[in-house]
C-alpha positions, 0 to 999 in steps of 0.5 A: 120431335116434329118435322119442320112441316106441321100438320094443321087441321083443316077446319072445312073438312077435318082433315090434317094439312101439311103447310105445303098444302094450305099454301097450295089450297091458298094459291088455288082460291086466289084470284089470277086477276089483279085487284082493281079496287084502287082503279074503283076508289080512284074512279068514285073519288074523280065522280063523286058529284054524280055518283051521289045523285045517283045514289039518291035518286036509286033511293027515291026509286026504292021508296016509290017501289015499296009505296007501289008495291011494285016489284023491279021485274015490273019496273023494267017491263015499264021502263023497257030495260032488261030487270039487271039494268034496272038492278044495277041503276037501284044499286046507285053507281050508274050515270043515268041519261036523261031518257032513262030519268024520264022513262023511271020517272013516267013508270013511277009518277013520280018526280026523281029530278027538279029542273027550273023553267029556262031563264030567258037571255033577257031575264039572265042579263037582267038577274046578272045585272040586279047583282051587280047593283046590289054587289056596287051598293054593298061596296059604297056603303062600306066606304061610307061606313068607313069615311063617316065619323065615329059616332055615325059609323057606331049608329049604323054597326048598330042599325045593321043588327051588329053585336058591336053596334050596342058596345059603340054607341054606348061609347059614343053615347058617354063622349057626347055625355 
């Protein structure tokens, strides 16, 4: 009969292994540290909206960098950034400011964010207010559609390009018949 501790044959070296000592080479390559990937999870889950911006523009700035033929050691020596902030920025995690977005931008000629010309206070009012009259519009033609009778409301359901204006106007159409 076998003793209680088995011999298991370690795969790397061949050599036979009591569990005592699988258990203690187990213990020696684990980390001491705790596990911070729920931290991670929770912080990606909190940062999401610019983490995919990130991600996206780390991707334009690949495409640009294999159209160019340009390598990342050359893109952080334009850029002035060291070559692991610029491999750390192609790995899509990092929040990019805004001068960093425009240095990338100047060493790649090319665009990675479109932002809109400013809107004047008076062109904001403006829009804010042509939405409002287009939202009121809306509101008084439904009453009016709900008011009319029946045969005119039908006829409108079927100008608006409705499904349900042909069935109603068919109605509409046979009681006047």
């Amino acid at each position: 009969m076998m003793s209680e501790t088995k011999l298991i044959l370690n795969i790397w070296r061949f050599e036979p292994m009591t569990i005592n000592n699988m258990k203690e080479k187990i213990d020696s390559l684990l980390s001491t540290e705790p596990s911070r990937w729920m931290e991670k999870a929770l912080r990606d889950e909190a940062n999401e909206a610019w983490l995919k911006m990130s991600s996206n523009i780390a991707l334009r700035i690949l495409g640009a960098l294999q159209a160019t033929g340009m390598s990342q050691k050359e893109l952080a020596t334009k850029t002035g950034v060291s070559p692991q902030q610029v491999s750390k920025l192609l790995k899509g995690n990092e929040n990019l400011t805004l001068e960093t977005i425009a240095k990338l931008e100047a060493a790649l000629g090319i665009e990675l964010i479109a932002i809109p010309e400013s809107v004047s206070g008076s062109e904001a009012a403006l829009s804010a207010t042509q939405r409002q009259k287009k939202s009121a519009s809306r509101i008084r033609e439904t009453k009016t559609l709900l008011s009319a009778p029946q045969g005119h409301a039908a006829e409108k359901v079927h100008e608006t390009g409705s499904g349900y204006g042909k069935k109603a106007r068919k109605k509409v159409v046979s009681k006047e018949a």
